[in-house]
Backbone bond lengths (Angstrom), bond angles and torsions (degrees), N, CA, C in turn:
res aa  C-N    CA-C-N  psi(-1)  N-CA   C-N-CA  omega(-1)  CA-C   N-CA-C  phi
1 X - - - 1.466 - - 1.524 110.82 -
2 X 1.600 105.85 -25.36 1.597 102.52 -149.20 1.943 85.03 -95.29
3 X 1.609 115.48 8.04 1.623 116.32 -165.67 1.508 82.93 -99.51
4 X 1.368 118.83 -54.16 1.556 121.07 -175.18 1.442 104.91 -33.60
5 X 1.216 111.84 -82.04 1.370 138.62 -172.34 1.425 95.98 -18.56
6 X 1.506 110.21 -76.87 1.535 119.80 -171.67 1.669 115.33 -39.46
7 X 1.606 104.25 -52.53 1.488 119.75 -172.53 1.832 92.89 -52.01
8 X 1.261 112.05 -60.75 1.790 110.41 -148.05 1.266 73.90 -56.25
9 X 1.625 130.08 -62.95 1.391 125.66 -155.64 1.692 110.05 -38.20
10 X 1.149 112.68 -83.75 1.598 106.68 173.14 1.125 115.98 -36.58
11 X 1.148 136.25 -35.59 1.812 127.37 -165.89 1.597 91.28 -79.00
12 X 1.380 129.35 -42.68 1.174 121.26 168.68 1.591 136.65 -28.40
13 X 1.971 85.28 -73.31 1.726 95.45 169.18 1.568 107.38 -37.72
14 X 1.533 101.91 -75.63 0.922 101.76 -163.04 2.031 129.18 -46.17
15 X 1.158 100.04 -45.14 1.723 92.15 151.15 0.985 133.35 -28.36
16 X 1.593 125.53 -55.80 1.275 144.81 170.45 1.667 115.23 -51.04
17 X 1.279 104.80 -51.35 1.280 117.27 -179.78 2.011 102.16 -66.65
18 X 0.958 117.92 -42.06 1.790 114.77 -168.48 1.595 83.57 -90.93
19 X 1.507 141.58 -22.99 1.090 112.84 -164.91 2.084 95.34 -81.79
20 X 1.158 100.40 -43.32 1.326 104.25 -171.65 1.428 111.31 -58.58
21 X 1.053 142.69 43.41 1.290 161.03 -145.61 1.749 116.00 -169.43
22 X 1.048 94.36 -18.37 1.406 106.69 -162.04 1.970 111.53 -126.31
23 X 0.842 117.91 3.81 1.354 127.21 -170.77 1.610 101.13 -70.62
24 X 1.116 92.12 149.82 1.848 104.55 171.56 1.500 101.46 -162.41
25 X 1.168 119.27 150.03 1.225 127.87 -170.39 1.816 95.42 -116.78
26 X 1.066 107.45 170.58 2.122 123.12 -155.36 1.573 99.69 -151.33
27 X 1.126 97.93 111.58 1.624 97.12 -179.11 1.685 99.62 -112.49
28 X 1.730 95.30 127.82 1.534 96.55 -167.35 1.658 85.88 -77.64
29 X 1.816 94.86 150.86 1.221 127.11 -177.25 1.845 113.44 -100.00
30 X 1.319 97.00 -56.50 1.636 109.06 -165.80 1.244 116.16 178.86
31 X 0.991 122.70 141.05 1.718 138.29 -154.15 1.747 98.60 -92.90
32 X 1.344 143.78 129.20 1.349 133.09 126.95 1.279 152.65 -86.90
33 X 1.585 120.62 94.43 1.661 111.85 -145.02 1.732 89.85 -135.59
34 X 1.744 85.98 119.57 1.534 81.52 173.58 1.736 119.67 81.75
35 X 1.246 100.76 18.86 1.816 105.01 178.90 1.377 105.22 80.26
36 X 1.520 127.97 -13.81 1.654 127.81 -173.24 1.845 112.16 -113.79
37 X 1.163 92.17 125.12 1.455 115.92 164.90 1.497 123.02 -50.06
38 X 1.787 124.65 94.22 1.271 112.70 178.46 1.905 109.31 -96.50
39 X 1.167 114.08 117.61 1.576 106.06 -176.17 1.877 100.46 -103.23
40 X 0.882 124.04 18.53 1.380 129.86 157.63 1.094 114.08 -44.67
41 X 1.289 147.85 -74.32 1.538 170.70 -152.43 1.530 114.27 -32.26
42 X 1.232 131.45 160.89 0.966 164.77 145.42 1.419 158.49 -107.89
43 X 1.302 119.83 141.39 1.647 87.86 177.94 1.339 117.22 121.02
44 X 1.467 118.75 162.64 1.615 113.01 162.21 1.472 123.90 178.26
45 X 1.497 117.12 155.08 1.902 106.09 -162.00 1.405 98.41 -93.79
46 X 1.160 110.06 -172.59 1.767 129.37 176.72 1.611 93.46 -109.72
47 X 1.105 145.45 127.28 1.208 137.79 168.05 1.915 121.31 -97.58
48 X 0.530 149.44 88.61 1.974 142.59 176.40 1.107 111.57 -79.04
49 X 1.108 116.74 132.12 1.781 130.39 170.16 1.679 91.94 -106.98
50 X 1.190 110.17 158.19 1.681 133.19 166.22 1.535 96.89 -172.94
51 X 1.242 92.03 120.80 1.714 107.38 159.81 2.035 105.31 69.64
52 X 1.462 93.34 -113.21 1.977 97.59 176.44 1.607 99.67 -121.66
53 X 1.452 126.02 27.94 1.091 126.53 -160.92 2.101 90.74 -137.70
54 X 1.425 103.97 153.48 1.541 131.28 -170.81 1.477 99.24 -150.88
55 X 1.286 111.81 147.38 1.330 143.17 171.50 1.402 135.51 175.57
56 X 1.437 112.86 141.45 1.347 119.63 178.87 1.602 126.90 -43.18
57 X 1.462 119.02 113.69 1.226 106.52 165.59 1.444 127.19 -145.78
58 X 0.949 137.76 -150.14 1.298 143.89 -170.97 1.891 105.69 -87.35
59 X 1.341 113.38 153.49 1.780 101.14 178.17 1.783 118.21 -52.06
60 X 1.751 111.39 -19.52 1.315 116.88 160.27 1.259 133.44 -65.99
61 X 1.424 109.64 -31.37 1.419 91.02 -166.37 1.527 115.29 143.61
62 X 1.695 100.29 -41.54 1.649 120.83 167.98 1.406 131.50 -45.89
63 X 1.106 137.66 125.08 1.372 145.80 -159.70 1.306 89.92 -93.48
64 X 2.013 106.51 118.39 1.302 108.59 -179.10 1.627 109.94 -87.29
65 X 1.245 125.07 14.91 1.461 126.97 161.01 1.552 99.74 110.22
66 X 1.450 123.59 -4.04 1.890 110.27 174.60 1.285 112.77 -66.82
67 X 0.881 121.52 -25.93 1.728 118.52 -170.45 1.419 110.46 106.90
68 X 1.194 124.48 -168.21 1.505 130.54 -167.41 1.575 108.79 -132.55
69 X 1.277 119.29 150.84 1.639 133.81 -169.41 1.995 91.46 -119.20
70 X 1.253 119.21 139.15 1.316 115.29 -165.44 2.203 78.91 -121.71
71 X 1.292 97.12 158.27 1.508 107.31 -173.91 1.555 99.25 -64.58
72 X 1.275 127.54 161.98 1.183 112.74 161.97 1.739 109.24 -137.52
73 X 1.183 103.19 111.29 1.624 110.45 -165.99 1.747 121.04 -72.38
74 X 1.144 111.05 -7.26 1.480 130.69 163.15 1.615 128.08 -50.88
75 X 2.049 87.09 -44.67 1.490 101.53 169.20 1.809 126.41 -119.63
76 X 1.345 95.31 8.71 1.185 111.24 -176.32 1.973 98.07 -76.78
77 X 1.438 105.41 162.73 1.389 115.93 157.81 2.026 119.57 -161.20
78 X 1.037 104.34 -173.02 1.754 118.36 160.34 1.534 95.86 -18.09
79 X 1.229 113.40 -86.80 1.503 130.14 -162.17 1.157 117.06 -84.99
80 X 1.531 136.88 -14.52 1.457 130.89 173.57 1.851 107.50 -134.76
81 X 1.279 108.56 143.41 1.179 111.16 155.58 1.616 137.48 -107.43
82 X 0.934 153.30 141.26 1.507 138.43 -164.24 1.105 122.13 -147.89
83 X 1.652 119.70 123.01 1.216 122.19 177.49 1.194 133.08 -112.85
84 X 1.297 143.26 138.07 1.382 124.44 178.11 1.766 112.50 -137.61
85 X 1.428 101.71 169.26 1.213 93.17 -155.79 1.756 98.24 168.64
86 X 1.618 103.50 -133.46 1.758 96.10 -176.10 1.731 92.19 -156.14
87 X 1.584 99.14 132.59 1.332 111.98 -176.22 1.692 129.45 -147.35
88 X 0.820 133.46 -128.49 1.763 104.34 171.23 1.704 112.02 -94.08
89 X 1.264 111.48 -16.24 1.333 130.31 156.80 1.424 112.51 -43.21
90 X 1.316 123.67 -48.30 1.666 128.80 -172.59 1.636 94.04 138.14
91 X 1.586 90.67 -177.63 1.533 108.92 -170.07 1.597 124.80 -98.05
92 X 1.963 92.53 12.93 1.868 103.59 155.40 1.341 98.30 -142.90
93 X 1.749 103.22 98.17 1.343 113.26 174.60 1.726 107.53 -107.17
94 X 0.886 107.07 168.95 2.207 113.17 161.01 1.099 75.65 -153.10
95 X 1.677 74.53 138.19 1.889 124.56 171.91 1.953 96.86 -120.65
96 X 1.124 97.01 115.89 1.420 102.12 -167.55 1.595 88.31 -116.57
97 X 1.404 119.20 110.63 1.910 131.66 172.17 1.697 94.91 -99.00
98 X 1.322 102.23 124.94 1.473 117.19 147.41 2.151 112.89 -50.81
99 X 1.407 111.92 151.82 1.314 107.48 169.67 1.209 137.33 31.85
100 X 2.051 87.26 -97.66 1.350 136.84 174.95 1.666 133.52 -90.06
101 X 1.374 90.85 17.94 1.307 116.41 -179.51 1.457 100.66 57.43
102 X 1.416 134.40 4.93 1.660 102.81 171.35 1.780 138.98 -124.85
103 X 1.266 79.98 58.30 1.443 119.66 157.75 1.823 119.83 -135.50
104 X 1.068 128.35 124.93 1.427 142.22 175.59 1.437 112.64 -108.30
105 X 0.979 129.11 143.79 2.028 149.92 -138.19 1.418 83.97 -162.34
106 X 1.940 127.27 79.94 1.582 95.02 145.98 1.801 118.65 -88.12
107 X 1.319 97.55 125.43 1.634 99.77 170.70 1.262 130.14 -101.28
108 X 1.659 117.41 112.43 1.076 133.10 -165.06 2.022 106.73 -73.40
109 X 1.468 113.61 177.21 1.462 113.91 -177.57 1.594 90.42 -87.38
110 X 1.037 136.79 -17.23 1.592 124.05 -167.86 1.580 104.47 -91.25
111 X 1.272 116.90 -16.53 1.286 111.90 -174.56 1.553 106.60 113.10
112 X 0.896 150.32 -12.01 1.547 148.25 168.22 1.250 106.81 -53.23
113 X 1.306 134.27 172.78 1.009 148.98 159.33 1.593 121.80 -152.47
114 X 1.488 124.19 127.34 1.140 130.83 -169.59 1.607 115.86 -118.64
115 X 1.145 112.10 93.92 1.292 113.52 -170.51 2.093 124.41 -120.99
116 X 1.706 85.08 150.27 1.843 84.19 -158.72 1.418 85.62 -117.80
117 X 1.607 110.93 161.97 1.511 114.50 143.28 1.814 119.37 -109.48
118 X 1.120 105.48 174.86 1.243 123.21 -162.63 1.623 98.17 -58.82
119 X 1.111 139.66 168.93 1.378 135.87 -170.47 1.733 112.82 -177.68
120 X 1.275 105.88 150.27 1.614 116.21 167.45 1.563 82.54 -66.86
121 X 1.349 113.59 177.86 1.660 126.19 179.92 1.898 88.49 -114.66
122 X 1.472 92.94 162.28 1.461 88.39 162.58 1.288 122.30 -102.39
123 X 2.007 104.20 138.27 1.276 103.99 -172.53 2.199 117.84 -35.66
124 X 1.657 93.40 137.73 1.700 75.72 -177.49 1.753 104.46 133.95
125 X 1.594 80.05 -56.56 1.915 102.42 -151.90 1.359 105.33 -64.96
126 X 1.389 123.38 116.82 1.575 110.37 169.19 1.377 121.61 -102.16
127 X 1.334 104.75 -32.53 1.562 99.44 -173.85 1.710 89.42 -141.31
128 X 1.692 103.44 -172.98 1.408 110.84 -152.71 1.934 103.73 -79.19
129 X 1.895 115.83 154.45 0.865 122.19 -157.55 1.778 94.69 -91.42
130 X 1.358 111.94 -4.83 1.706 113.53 169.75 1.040 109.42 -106.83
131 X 1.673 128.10 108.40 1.630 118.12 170.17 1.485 103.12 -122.22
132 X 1.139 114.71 120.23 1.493 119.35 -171.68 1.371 104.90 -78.66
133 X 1.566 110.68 124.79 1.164 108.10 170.24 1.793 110.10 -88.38
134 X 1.947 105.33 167.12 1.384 96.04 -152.16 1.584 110.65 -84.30
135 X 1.709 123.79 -0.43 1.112 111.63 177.24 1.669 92.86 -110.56
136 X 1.414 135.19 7.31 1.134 115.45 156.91 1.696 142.21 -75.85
137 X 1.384 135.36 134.55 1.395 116.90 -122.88 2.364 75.95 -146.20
138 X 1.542 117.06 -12.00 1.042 145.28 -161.62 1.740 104.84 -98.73
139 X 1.547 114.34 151.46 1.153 117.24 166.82 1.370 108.22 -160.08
140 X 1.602 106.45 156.39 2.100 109.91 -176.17 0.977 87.57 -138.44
141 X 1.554 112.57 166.04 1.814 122.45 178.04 1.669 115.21 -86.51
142 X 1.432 92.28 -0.79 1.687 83.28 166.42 1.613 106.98 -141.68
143 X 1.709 107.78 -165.10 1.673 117.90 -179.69 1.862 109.51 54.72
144 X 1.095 115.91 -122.86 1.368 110.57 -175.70 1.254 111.81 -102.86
145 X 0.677 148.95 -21.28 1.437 139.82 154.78 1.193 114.31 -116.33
146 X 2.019 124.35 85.07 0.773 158.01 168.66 1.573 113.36 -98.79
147 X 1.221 105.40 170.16 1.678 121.86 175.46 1.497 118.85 -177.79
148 X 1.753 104.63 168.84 1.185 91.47 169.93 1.758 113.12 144.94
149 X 1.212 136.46 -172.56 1.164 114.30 -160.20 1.566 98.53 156.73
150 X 1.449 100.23 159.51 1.629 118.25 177.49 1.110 107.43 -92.96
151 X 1.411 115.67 135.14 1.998 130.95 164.68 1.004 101.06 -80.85
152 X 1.443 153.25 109.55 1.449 160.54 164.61 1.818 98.89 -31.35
153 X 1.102 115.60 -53.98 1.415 123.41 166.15 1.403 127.41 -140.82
154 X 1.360 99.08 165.23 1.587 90.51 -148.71 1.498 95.74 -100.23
155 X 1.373 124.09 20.74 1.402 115.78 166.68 1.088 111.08 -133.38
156 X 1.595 116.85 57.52 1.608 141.07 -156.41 1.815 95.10 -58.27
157 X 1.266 97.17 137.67 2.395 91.13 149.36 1.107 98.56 -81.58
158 X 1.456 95.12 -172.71 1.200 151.23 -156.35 1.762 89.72 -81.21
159 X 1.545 125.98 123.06 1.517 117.84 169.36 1.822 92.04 -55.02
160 X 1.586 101.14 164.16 1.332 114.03 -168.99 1.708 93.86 -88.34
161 X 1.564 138.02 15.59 1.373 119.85 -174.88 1.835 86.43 -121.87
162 X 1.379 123.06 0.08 1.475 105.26 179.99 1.592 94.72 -125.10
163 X 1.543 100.64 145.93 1.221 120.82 -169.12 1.432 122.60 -76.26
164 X 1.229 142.90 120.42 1.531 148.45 -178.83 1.480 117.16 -35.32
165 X 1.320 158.40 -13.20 1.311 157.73 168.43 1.622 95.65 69.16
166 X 1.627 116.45 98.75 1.347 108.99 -161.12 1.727 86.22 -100.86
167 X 1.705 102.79 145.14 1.497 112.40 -172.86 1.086 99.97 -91.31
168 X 1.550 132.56 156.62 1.419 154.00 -174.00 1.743 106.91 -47.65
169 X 1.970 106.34 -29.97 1.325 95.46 -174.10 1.476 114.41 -101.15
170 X 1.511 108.31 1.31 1.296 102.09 165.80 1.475 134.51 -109.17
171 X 1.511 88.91 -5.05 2.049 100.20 157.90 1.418 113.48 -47.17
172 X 1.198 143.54 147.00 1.113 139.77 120.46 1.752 128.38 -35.04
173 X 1.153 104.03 -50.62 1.519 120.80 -171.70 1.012 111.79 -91.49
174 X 1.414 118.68 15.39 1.590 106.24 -175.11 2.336 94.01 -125.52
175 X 0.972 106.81 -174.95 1.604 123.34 159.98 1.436 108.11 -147.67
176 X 1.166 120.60 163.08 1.586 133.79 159.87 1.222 100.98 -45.28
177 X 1.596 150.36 -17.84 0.939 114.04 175.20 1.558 119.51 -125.93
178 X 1.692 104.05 34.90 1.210 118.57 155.22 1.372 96.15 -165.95
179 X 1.543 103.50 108.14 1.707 124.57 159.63 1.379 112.73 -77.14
180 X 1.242 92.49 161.75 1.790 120.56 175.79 1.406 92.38 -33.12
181 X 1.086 146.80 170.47 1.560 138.51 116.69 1.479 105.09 -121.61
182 X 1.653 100.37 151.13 1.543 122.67 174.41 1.886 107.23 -41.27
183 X 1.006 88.69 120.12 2.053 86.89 165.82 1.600 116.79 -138.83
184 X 1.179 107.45 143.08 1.682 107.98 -173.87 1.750 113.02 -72.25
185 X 1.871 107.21 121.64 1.326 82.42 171.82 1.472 109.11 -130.10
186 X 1.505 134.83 170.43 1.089 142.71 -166.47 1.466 114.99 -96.27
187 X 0.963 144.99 131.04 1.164 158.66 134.80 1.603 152.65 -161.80
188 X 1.000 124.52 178.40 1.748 119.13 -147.39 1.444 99.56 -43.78
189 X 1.740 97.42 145.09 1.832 97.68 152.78 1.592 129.62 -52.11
190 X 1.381 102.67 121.67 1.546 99.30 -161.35 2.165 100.20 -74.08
191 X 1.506 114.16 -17.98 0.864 103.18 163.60 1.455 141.88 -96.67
192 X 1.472 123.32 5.45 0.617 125.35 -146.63 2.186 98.48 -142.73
193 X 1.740 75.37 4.74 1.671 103.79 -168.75 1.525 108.44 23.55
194 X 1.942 123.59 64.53 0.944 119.46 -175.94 1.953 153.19 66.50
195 X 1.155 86.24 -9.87 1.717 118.28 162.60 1.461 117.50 -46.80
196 X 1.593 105.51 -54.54 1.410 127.07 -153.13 1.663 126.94 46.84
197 X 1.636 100.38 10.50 1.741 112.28 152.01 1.720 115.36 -74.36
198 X 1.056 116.83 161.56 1.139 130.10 164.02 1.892 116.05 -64.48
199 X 1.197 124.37 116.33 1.162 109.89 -167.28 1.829 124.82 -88.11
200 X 1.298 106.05 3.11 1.403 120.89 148.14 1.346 143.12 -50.54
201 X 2.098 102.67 -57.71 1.168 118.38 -178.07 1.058 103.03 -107.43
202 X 1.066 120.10 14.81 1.987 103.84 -151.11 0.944 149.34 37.26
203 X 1.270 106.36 35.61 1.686 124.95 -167.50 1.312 108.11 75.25
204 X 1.035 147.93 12.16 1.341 157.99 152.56 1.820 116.96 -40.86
205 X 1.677 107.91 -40.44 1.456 112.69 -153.22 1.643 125.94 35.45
206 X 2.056 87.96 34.93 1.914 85.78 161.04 1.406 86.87 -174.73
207 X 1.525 124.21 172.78 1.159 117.14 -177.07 1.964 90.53 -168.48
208 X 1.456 118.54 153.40 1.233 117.81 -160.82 1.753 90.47 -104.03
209 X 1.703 114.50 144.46 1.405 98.94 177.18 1.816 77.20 -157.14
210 X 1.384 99.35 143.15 1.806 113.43 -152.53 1.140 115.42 18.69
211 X 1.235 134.38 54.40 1.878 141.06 131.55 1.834 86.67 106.80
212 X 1.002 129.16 34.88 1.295 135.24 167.43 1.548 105.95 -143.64
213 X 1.954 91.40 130.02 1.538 103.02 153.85 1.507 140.30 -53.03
214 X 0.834 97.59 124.47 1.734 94.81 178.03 1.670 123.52 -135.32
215 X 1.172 110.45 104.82 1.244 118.86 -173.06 1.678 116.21 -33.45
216 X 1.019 108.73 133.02 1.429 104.32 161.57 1.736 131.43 -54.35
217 X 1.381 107.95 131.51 1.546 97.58 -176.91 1.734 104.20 -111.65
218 X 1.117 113.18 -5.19 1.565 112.42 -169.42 1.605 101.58 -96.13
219 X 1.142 132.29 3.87 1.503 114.90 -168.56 1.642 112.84 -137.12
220 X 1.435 97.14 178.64 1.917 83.90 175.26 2.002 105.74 -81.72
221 X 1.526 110.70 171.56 1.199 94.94 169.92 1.399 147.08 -65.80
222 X 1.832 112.72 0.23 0.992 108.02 179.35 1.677 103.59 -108.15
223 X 1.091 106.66 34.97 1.548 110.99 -169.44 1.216 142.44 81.76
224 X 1.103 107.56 5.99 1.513 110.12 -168.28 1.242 124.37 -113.60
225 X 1.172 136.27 177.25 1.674 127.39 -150.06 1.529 110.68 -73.09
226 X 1.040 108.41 127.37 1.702 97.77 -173.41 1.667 98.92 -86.62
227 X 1.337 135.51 -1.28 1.182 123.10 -173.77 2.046 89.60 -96.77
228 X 0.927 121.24 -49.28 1.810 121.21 174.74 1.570 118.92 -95.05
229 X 1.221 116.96 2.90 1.308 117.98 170.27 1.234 112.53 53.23
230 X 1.539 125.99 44.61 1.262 143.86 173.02 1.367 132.66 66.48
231 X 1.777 93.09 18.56 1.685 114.36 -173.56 1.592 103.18 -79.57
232 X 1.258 107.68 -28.12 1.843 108.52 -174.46 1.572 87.73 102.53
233 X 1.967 119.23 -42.62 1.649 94.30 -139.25 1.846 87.34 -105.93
234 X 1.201 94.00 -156.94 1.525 117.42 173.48 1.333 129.79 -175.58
235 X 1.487 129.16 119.25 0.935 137.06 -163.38 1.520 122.20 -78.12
236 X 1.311 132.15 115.77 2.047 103.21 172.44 1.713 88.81 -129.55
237 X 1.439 110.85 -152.27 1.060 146.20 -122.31 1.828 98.26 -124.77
238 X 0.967 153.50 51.81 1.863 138.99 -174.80 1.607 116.17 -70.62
239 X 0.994 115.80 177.14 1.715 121.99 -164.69 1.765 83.55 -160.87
240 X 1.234 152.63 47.94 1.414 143.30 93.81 1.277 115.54 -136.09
């Protein structure tokens, strides 16, 4: 027990140490909900990279308690990178980075998108302007539970991991007088890339971070994915 202890402990520091190295701050730009441009907004996160993994933290380095989005190379390419995982958004977020990482795409399950670019922070700012509190389940585009972000263009595609909704006239297999129709299909938790652990603790429901326990906040209590409920899979909605 007393070898564990030590190990998480070092793997800790050391996190801390490569995360604090790695910080960039995201200044929300503008909200997209519903095909319309909200430039109201405010605000902005701390971002950390370590390793194939990103998460919210403080201008140090500190994990403000959302959990972590791991890269996912399936949908990644040349021009985009993408992570998913669990963040103040909830526990099935995508973090969609342009290139050069400085542009951010968060894409919500409803279709919104909240996107920042890279930014000086404002003098002051230490840690991120979204901190989810733990019985809050709610979000607004500004004050404390704000969001939001720039569309590089405003007649964005389709991210390369969600599928185009092919119309009746551009199926092959279909005619006008039998379209595609919606059908349910199954496959892996995209956060949890099929595990059905929590991808924080590892199914643990606790994880050690500077030589203290700390309960897990991203998962159910017996560990398991709070976005698939420890099925691995997940069901949605397709259009071909």
């Amino acid at each position: 027990m007393i070898k564990q202890v030590l190990i998480s402990f070092l793997f800790c520091v050391s996190l801390c140490s490569v995360s604090a190295q790695n910080v960039q701050y995201y200044k929300l730009q503008r909200v997209r909900s519903n095909g319309t441009d909200d430039m109201n907004v405010s605000g902005g996160q701390f971002i950390t990279f370590t390793r194939d993994l990103c998460f919210e933290t403080t201008k140090g380095g500190s994990p403000v308690g959302h959990g972590t989005l791991k890269r996912n190379d399936n949908y990644s390419n040349s021009h985009y990178t993408v992570y998913q995982g669990s963040s103040y958004w909830g526990s099935s977020t995508t973090f969609k980075f342009n290139a050069d990482k400085s542009v951010l795409n968060v894409v919500l399950d409803n279709g919104d998108i909240y996107v920042y670019k890279r930014a000086t922070p404002p003098a002051g700012q230490t840690t991120c302007s979204l901190i989810r509190k733990q019985s809050s389940g709610s979000s607004s585009k500004n004050g404390s539970c704000s969001g939001g972000g720039y569309v590089p263009t405003y007649n964005p595609s389709p991210p390369a991991y969600q599928p185009t909704p092919i119309s009746p006239q551009s199926n092959p297999n279909s005619n006008s007088g039998n379209p595609v129709q919606p059908h349910q299909v199954t496959e892996s938790c995209p956060v949890c890339l099929g595990s059905g652990k929590c991808n924080t603790c590892n199914g643990k429901h606790w994880y050690y971070f500077a030589g203290n326990q700390i309960t897990c906040p991203n998962c159910k209590p017996n560990g398991a994915c709070s976005s698939c409920g420890g099925s691995g899979k997940k069901t949605s909605t397709k259009y071909y």
